[in-house]
VEXDREN-2710 file (C-alpha; in Angstrom, 1 decimal):
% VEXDREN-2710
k/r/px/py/pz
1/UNK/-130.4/152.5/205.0
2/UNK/-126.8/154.2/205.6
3/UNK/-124.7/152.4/203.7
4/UNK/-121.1/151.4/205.4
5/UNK/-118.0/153.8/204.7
6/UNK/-116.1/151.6/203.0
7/UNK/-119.0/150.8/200.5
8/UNK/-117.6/152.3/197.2
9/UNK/-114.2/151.1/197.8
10/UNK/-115.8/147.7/198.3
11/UNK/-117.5/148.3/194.5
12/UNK/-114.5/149.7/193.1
13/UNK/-112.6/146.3/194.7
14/UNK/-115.2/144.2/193.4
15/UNK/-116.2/145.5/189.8
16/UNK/-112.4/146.9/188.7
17/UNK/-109.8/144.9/191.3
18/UNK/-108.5/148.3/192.6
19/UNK/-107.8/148.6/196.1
20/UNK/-108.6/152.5/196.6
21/UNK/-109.2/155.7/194.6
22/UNK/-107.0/157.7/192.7
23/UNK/-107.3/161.2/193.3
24/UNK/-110.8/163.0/192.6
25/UNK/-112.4/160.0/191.7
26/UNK/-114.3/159.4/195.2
27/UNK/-115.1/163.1/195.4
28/UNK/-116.5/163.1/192.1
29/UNK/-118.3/159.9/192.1
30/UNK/-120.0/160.9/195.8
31/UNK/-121.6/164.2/193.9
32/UNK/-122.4/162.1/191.0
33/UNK/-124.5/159.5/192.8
34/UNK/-126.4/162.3/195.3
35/UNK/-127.6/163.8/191.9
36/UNK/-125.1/166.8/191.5
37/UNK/-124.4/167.9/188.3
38/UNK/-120.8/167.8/188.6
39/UNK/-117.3/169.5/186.1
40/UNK/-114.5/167.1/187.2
41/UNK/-111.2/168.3/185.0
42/UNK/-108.5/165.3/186.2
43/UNK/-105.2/164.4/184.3
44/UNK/-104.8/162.4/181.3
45/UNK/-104.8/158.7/182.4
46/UNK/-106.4/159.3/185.7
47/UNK/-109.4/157.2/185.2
48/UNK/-111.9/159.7/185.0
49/UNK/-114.1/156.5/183.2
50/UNK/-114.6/155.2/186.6
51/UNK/-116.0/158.2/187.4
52/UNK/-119.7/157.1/185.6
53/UNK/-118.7/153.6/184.9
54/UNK/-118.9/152.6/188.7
55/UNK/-122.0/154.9/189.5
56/UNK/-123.7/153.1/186.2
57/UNK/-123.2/149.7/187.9
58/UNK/-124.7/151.1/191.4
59/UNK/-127.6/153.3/190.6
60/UNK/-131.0/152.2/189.1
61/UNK/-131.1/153.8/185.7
62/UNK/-129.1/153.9/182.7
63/UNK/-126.1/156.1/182.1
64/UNK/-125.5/158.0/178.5
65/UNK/-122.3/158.3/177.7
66/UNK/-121.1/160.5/175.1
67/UNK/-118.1/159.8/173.5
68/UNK/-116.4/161.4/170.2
69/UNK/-114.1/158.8/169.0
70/UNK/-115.6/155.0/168.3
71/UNK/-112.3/153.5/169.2
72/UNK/-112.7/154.6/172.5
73/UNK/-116.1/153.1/172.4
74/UNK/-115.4/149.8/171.5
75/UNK/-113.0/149.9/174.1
76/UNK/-114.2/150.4/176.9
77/UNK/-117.2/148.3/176.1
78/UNK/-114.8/145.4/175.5
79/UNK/-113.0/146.0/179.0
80/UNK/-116.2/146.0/180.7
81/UNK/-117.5/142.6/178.8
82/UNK/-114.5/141.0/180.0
83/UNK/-115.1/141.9/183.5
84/UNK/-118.3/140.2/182.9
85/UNK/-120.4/143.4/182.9
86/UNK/-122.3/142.9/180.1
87/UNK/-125.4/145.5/180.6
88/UNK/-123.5/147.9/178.0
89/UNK/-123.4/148.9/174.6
90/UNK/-122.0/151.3/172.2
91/UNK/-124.2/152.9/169.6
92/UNK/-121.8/154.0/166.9
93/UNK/-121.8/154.1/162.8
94/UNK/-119.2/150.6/162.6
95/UNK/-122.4/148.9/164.0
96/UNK/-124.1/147.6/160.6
97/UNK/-127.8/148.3/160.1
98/UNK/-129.1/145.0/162.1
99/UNK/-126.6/144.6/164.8
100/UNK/-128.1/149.0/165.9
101/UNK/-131.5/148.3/165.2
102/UNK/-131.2/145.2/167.6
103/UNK/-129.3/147.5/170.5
104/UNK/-131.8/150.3/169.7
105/UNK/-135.1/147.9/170.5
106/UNK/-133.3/146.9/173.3
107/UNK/-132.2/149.6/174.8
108/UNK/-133.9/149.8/177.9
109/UNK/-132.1/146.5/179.4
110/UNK/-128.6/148.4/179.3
111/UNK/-127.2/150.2/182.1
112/UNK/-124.1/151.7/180.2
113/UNK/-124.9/153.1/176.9
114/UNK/-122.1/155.1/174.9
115/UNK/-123.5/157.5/171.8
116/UNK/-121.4/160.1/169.5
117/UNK/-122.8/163.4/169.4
118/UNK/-123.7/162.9/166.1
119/UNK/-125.8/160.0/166.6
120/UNK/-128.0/161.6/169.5
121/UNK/-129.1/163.9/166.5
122/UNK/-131.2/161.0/164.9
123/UNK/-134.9/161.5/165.4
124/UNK/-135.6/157.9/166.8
125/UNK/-132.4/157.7/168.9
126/UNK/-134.3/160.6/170.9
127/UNK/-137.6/159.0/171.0
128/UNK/-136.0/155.9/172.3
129/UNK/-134.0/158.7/175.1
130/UNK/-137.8/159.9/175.8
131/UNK/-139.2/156.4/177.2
132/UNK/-136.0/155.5/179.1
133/UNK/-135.0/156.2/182.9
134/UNK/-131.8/158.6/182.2
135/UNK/-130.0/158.5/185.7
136/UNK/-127.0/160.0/184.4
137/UNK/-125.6/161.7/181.2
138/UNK/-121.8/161.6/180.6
139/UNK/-120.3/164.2/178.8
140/UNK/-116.7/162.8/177.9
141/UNK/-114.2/165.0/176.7
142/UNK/-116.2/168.3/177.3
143/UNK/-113.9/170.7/176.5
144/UNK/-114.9/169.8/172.5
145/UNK/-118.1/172.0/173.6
146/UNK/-116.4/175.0/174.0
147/UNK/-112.2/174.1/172.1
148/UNK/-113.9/172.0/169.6
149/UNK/-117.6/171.8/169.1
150/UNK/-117.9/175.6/167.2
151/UNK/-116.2/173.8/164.4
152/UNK/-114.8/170.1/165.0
153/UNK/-117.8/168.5/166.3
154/UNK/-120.7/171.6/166.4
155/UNK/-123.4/168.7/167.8
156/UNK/-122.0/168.8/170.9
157/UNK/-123.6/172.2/171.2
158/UNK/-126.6/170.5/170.8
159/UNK/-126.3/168.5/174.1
160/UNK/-128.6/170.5/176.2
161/UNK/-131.8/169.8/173.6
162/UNK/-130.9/166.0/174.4
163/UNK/-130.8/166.1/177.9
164/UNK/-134.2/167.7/178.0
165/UNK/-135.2/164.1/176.3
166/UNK/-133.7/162.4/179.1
167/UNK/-136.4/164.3/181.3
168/UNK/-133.3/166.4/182.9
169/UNK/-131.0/164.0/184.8
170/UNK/-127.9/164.8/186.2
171/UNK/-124.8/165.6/184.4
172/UNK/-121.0/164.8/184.8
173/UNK/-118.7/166.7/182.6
174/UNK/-115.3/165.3/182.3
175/UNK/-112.2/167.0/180.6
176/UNK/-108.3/167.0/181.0
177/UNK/-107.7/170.8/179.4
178/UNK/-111.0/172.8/180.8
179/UNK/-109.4/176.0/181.8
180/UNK/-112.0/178.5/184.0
181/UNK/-113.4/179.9/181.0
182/UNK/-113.6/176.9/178.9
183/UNK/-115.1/175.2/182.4
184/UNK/-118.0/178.5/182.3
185/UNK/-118.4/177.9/178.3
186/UNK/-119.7/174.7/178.8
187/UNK/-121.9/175.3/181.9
188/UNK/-123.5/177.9/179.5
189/UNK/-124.0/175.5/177.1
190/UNK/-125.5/173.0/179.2
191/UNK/-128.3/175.8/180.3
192/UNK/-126.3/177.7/183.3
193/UNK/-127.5/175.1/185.8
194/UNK/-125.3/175.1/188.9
195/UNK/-122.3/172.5/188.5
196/UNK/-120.2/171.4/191.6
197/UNK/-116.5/171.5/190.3
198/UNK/-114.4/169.2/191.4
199/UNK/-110.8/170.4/189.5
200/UNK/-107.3/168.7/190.5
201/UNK/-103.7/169.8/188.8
202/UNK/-103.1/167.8/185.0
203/UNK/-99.3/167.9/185.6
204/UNK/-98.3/164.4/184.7
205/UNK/-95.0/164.6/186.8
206/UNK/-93.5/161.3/185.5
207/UNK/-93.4/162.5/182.3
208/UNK/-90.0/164.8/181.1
209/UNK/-91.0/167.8/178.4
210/UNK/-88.2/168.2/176.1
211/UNK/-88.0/170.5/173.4
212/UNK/-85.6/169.6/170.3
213/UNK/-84.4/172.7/168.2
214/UNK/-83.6/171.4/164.7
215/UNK/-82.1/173.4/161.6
216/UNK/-84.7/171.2/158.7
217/UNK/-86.5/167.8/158.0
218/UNK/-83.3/166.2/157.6
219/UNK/-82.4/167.0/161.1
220/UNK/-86.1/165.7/162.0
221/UNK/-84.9/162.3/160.5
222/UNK/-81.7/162.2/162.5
223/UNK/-83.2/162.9/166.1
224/UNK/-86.0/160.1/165.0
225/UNK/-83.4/157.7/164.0
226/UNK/-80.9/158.2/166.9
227/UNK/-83.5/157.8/169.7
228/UNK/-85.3/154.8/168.0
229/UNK/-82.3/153.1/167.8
230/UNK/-81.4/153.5/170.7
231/UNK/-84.6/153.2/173.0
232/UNK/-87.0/150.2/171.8
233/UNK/-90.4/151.4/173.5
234/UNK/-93.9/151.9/172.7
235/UNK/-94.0/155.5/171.2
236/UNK/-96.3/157.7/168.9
237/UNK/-94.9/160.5/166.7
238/UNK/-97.5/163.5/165.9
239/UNK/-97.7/165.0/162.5
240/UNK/-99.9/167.6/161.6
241/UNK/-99.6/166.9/157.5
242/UNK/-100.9/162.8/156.3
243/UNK/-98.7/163.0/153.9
244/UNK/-95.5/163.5/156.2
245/UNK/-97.0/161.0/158.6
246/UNK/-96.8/158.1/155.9
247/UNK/-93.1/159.4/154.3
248/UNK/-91.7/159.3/158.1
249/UNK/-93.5/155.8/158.4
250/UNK/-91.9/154.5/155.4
251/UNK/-88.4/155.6/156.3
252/UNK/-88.3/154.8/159.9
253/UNK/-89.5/151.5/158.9
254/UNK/-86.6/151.0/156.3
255/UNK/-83.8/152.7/158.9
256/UNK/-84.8/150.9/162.6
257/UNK/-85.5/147.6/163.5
258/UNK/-89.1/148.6/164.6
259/UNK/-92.7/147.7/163.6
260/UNK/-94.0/151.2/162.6
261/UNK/-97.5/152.3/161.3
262/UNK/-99.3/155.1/160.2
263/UNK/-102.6/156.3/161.1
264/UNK/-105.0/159.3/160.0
265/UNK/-108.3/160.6/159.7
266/UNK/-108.0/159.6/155.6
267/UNK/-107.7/156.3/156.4
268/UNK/-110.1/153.2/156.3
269/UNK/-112.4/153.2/159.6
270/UNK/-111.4/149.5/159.6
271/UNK/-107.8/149.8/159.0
272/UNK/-107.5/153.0/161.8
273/UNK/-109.5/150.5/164.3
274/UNK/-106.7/147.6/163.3
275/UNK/-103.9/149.6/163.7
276/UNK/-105.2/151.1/166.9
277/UNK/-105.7/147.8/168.4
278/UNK/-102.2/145.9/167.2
279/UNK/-100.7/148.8/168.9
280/UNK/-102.2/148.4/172.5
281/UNK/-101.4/144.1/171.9
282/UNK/-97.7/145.5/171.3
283/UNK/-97.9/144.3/167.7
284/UNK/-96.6/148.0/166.3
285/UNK/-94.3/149.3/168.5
286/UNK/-94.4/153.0/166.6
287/UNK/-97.7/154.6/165.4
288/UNK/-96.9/157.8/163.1
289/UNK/-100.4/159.7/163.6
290/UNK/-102.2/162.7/163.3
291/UNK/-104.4/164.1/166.0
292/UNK/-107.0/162.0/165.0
293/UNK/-105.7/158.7/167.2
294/UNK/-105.2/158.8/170.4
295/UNK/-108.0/160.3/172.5
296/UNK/-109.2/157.7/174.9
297/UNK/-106.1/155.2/174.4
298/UNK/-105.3/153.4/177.4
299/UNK/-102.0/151.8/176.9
300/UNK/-100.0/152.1/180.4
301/UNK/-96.7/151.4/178.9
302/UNK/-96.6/154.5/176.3
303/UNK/-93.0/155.8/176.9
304/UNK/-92.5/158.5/174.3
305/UNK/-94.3/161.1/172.5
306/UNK/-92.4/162.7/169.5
307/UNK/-94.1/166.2/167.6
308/UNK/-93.1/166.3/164.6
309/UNK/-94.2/169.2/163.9
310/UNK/-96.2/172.1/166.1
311/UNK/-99.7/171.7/167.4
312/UNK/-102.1/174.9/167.0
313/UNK/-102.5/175.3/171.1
314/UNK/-101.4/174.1/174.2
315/UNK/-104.8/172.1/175.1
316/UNK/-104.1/169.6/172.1
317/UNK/-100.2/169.3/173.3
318/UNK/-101.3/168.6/176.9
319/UNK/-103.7/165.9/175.7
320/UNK/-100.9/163.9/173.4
321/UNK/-98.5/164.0/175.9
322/UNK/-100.5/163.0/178.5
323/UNK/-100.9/159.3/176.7
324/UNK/-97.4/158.5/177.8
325/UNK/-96.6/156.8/181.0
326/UNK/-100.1/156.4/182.3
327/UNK/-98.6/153.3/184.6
328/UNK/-96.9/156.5/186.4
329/UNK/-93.0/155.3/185.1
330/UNK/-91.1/157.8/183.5
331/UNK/-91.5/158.5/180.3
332/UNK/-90.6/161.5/177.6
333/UNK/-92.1/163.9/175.3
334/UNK/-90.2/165.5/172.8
335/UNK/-91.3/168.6/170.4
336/UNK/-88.9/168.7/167.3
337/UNK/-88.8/172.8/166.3
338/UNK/-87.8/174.2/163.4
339/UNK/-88.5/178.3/162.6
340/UNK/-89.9/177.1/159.2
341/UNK/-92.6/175.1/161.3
342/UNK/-94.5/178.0/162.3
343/UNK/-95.7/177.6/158.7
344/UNK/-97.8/174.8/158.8
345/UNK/-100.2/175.5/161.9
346/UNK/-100.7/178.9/160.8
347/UNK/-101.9/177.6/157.4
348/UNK/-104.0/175.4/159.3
349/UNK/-105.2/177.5/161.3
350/UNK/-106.2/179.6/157.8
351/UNK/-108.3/176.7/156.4
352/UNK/-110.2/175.4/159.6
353/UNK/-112.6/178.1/159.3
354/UNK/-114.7/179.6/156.1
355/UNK/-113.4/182.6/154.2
356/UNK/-115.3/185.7/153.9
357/UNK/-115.2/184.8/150.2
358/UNK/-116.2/181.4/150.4
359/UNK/-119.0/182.1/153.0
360/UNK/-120.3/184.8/150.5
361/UNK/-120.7/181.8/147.7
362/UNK/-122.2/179.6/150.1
363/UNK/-124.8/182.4/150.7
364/UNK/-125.4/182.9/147.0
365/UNK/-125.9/179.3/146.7
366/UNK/-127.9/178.6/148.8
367/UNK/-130.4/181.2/147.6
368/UNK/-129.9/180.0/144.2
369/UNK/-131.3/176.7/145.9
370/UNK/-133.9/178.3/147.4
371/UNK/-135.0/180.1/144.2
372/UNK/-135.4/177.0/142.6
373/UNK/-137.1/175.2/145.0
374/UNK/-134.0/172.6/145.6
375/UNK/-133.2/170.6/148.7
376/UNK/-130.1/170.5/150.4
377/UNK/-127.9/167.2/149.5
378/UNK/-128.3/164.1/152.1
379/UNK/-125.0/163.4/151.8
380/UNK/-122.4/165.9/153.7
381/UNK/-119.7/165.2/151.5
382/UNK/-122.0/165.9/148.4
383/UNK/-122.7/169.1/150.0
384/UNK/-119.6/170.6/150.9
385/UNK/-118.2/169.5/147.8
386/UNK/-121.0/171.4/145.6
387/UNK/-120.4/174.4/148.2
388/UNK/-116.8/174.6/147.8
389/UNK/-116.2/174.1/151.1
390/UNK/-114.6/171.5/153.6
391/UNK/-117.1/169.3/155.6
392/UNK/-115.6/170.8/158.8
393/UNK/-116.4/174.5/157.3
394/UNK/-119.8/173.3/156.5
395/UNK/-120.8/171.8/160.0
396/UNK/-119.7/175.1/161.7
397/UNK/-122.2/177.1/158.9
398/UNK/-124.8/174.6/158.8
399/UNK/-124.9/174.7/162.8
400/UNK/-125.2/178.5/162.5
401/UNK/-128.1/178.4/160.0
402/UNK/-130.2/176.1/161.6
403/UNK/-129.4/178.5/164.8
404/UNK/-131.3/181.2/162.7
405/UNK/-133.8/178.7/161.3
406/UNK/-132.7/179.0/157.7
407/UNK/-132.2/175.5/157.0
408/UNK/-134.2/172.8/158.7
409/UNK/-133.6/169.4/157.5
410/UNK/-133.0/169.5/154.4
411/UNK/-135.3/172.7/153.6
412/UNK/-134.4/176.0/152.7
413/UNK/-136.0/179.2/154.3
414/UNK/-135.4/182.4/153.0
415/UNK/-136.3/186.0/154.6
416/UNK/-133.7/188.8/154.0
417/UNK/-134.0/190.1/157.5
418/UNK/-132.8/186.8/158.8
419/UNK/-130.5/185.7/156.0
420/UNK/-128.6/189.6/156.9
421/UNK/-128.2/188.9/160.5
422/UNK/-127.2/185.1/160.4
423/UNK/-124.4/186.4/157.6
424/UNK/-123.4/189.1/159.9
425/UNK/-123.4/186.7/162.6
426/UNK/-121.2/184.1/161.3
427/UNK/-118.7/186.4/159.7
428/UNK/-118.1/188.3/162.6
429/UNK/-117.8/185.0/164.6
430/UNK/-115.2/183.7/162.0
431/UNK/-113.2/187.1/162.5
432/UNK/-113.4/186.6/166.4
433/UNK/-112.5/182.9/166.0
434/UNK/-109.4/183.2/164.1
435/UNK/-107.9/186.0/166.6
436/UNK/-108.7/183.3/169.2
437/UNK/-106.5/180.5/167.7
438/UNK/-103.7/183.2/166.5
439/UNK/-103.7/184.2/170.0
440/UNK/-102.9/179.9/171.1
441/UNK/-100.6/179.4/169.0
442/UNK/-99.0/182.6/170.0
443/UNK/-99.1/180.7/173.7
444/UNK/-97.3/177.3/171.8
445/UNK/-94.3/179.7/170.7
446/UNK/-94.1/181.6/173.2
447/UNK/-94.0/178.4/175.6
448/UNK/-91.2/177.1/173.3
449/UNK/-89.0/179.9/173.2
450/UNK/-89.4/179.8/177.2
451/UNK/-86.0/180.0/179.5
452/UNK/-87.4/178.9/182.7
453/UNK/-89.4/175.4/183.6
454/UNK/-91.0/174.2/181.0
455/UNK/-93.7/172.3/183.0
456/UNK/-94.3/175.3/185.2
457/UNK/-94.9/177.2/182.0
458/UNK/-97.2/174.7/180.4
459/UNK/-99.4/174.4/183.1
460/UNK/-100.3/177.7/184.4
461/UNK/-103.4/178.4/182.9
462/UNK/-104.6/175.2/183.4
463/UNK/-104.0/174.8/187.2
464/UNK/-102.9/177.1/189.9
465/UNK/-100.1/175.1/191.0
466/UNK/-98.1/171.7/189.9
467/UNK/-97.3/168.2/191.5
468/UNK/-94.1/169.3/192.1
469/UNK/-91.5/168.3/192.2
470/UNK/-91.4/166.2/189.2
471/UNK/-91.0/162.6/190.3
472/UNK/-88.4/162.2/187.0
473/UNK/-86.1/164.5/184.9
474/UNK/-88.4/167.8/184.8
475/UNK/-87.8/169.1/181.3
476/UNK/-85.1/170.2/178.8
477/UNK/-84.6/173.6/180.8
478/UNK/-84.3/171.8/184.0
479/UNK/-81.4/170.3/182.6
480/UNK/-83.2/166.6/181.2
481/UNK/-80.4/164.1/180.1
482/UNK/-81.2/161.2/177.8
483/UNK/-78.6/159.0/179.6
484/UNK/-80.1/159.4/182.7
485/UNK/-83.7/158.0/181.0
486/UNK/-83.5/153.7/181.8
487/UNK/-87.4/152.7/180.7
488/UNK/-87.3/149.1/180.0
489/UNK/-86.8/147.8/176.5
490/UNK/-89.3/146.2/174.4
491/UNK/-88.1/143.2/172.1
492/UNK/-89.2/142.9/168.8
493/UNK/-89.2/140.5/166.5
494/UNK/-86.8/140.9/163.6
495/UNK/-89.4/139.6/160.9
496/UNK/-90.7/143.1/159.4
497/UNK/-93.0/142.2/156.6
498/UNK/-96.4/143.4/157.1
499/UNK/-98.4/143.9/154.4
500/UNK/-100.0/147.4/155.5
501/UNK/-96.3/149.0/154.7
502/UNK/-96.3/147.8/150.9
503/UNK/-99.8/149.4/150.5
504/UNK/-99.0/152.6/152.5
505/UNK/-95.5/153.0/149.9
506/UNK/-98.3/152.3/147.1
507/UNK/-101.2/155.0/148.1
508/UNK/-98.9/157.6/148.9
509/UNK/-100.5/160.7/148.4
510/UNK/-100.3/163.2/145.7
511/UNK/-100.2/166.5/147.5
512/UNK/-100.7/167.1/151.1
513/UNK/-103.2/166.8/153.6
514/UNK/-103.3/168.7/156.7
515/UNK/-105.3/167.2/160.2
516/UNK/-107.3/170.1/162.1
517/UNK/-108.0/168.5/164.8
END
C-alpha cells in the first residue's frame, strides 16, 4: 500500500515533536528504509540520530547501533524512554553483570539496541546477533574506522565480520569529518559494497572561529580570565595534557565566579558520567576536558569552545567546535597559540604509535612466551604493562597479529615465515602512519598561520563549498569583534563549594598525562 507523502513528516511529528526535516535527514532516511546501504557525512548537531532512530520505530526488525562513547549511550536511551519509547537498550560495560545478562536474554523484544565496538567482539553477543532479525546496522561516528580505528578503537575494523552475523542487513554510516578518502576507507572496510552517499557541507555558520596568539601560559590565563568574566555561558575548554586540564580548573575556579569542572579519560567512569550530566542540567557552567568528553553531547546552549592548547588534525578541531551553538545562535570558538605549543602535539603524536624499539621487545616477548608455553594475560592492562607498552599501542599490535593469525585468544602461534612478514608489516605501517599525522598537523599550522577566511580554509577538504555567508561574525580574519558577540548570560549561583574541586586540588597529578584521542 503507497503510503501518503507526508507520512515520515507525520512520524517525525509524532515520535520527536518536530515539524519538518533538517537538511539530509529525509534523503537519508528514504535510502535507509528502501534498504540502501547509505554514507550520510552531516554537520555536528544536525541530528544525524534521527537518521536510524526514526527508521528503528517504523520498520519491523531491530536496529544495531554502534556507538563509541557510553555517555552517548545512556543518553540517547534516556531521551527516547522519556518519549515513552521504551523498545531500546544500551549494552555497555556500566551495566553490572545482572542488569546485561537480563538485556542480553531479552534481546529480541528491542527495536533499538546500542553496542560499543568492543562489546560486539564477545562470543555470545554474536550468537545472540545470529538468531535476531537485523533490519539495520548503525555505524555512528564512522570516520573512527579509518581516523581512529587503526589505533584508538582497532574493533571497529572488525565491523564487517559482525555484520555477516546479522545475516547482511543494510548499513548507515554516519560521520561529521569523512573526507572522500576517509568516505572510500570505510566502504573498503565494510567489504566494497555499493553505498549511496548522501554528503552535505559541515560549516556550522553561527559559529565565529577565532584564533588567539599568545606570548606563554600566563597569557593563556589572562585571555581565560578576561572572557569568563566577562561572558557567563556554557563553555568547554580543550586541553591536550590532564594535568593542565585540572591546574586551569583549579585556578579559574579560584579567579571567576563560575562552577568549573574537569574531565578526562583518567578519571572515574562514574565521576566522568556525573560531571557530564551536571553539565547538560547547567549545574557546571565550565568543563575543562580533554578529547575524551564531548562526542555525542547534545547541549543546544554551548556558546564557547576554548583550545587550550593545539589538536593533532583538523578532523578532531571540527568535531569540538561543532558542540557549540547546536540551537543555531551565535556562538565562538577560540584557539589560544603559542610557538611553544607545537611541542606538545608533536610529542603526542610520537607516543600514539609503537617504536621500532619497543615493537622489537614486544616481538621477543612474545616468543619468549611462546617458548614457554605461556598464555597471553586476560587483563589488557596486565599486558601492556608487562609489554612495555601503552594499551592504545597494544590494541593497534594485537589487531595486527591476530590479522596474521599469531595470536588467537589468548594463544600464541609461532612460524618464522609469518612472524617476518607480520613484523615487516606493522613496522612499515607505523612508518607510513606517523608521516600521515605529521602531515595533519602540518594542515592545523598551516590553517593557523592562514591570512585569508579562516572558515573557508577549514573546510575545504571537507566540502566543496560553505553555507556562506556566515549568519554571525565569520572569524578573527574576517575582522570578529568580541563587543559585537551579545549571547545571553547565564546566572549562577554565588555558593561555589562543591566537593569534587577539594578532591581534584588533592589528586593532582605527579607528572603529566597526555590525551590521544
Amino acid at each position: 500500500m503507497e503510503q501518503p507523502v507526508d507520512y515520515l513528516e507525520q512520524n517525525l511529528n509524532q515520535f520527536f515533536g518536530y515539524t519538518s526535516f533538517r537538511r539530509g535527514q529525509r534523503e537519508i532516511i528514504e535510502d535507509v528504509i528502501a534498504g540502501k546501504n547509505v554514507i550520510g557525512v552531516l554537520p555536528t548537531g544536525s541530528g544525524k540520530s534521527i537518521c536510524y532512530q526514526l527508521p528503528a520505530m517504523l520498520q519491523d526488525g531491530i536496529t544495531i547501533v554502534v556507538s563509541p562513547l557510553i555517555s552517548l549511550m545512556m543518553d540517547q536511551v534516556k531521551q527516547l524512554k522519556a518519549k515513552h519509547w521504551k523498545q531500546v537498550a544500551a549494552i555497555n560495560s556500566f551495566m553490572d553483570r545482572k542488569e546485561r545478562e537480563q538485556v542480553l536474554q531479552t534481546l529480541h523484544t528491542y527495536r533499538l539496541i546500542y553496542v560499543s565496538p568492543e562489546l560486539l567482539q564477545q562470543e555470545m553477543l554474536q550468537n545472540k546477533l545470529k538468531t535476531l532479525k537485523v533490519s539495520l546496522f548503525v555505524i555512528d561516528e564512522a570516520h573512527c574506522i579509518s581516523q581512529w580505528g587503526h589505533e584508538f578503537r582497532p574493533d571497529y575494523m572488525r565491523l564487517q565480520h559482525i555484520i555477516t552475523y546479522c545475516n547482511y542487513p543494510p548499513i548507515l554510516a554516519l560521520s561529521a569529518t569523512a573526507t572522500a578518502k576517509v568516505q572510500t576507507d570505510i566502504i573498503q572496510s565494510l567489504g566494497n559494497s555499493p553505498f549511496k552517499k548522501h554528503v552535505y557541507p559541515i560549516d556550522r555558520s553561527n559559529i565565529a572561529l577565532c584564533i588567539q596568539k599568545v606570548d606563554d601560559e600566563h597569557d593563556k590565563m589572562t585571555v581565560l580570565t578576561a572572557i569568563f568574566k566577562k561572558y557567563h555561558v556554557p563553555a568547554l575548554i580543550y586541553f591536550s595534557s590532564r594535568q593542565k586540564a585540572e591546574e586551569i580548573a583549579v585556578l579559574l575556579a579560584e579567579r571567576i565566579n563560575r562552577r568549573v569542572a574537569v574531565y578526562h579519560g583518567g578519571m572515574e567512569q562514574y565521576d566522568r558520567i556525573s560531571i557530564q550530566q551536571q553539565f547538560m542540567n547547567d549545574q557546571i557552567d565550565v568543563v575543562c576536558c580533554t578529547s575524551a568528553f564531548g562526542m555525542g553531547i547534545n547541549k543546544a546552549d554551548i556558546r564557547l569552545i576554548i583550545h587550550y592548547h593545539l589538536t593533532t588534525q583538523l578532523e578532531s578541531y571540527i568535531q569540538e567546535i561543532g558542540r557549540a551553538g547546536r540551537d543555531g545562535k551565535a556562538s565562538v570558538s577560540v584557539l589560544l597559540y603559542c610557538r611553544k605549543d607545537i611541542h606538545l602535539p608533536k610529542f603526542i603524536i610520537r607516543r600514539e604509535l609503537p617504536e621500532i624499539d619497543e615493537l622489537d621487545a614486544v616481538f621477543q616477548k612474545l616468543k619468549q612466551w611462546h617458548d614457554q608455553k605461556n598464555h597471553l594475560p586476560l587483563q589488557e592492562e596486565e599486558l601492556s604493562e608487562q609489554l612495555g607498552i601503552s594499551s592504545q599501542q597494544w590494541r593497534l599490535i594485537r589487531y595486527q597479529l591476530e590479522r596474521y593469525a599469531i595470536i588467537r585468544q589468548s594463544n600464541i602461534y609461532f612460524h618464522i615465515d609469518t612472524w617476518n612478514k607480520a613484523y615487516q608489516y606493522i613496522s612499515n605501517y607505523i612508518e607510513k602512519r606517523n608521516k600521515a599525522k605529521k602531515s595533519r598537523l602540518n594542515q592545523v599550522l598551516n590553517w593557523i598561520h592562514q591570512t585569508e577566511c579562516l572558515r573557508k580554509h577549514l573546510y575545504k577538504e571537507f566540502t566543496p563549498s560553505l553555507l556562506s555567508p556566515a549568519t554571525d561574525q565569520c572569524c578573527s580574519n574576517c575582522g570578529f569583534l568580541w563587543e559585537n558577540w551579545d549571547p545571553v548570560q547565564k546566572k549562577t549561583p554565588f555558593c561555589m563549594n562543591y566537593s569534587w574541586q577539594e578532591k581534584l586540588k588533592q589528586k593532582l597529578l605527579i607528572g603529566d598525562t597526555y590525551e590521544t584521542n
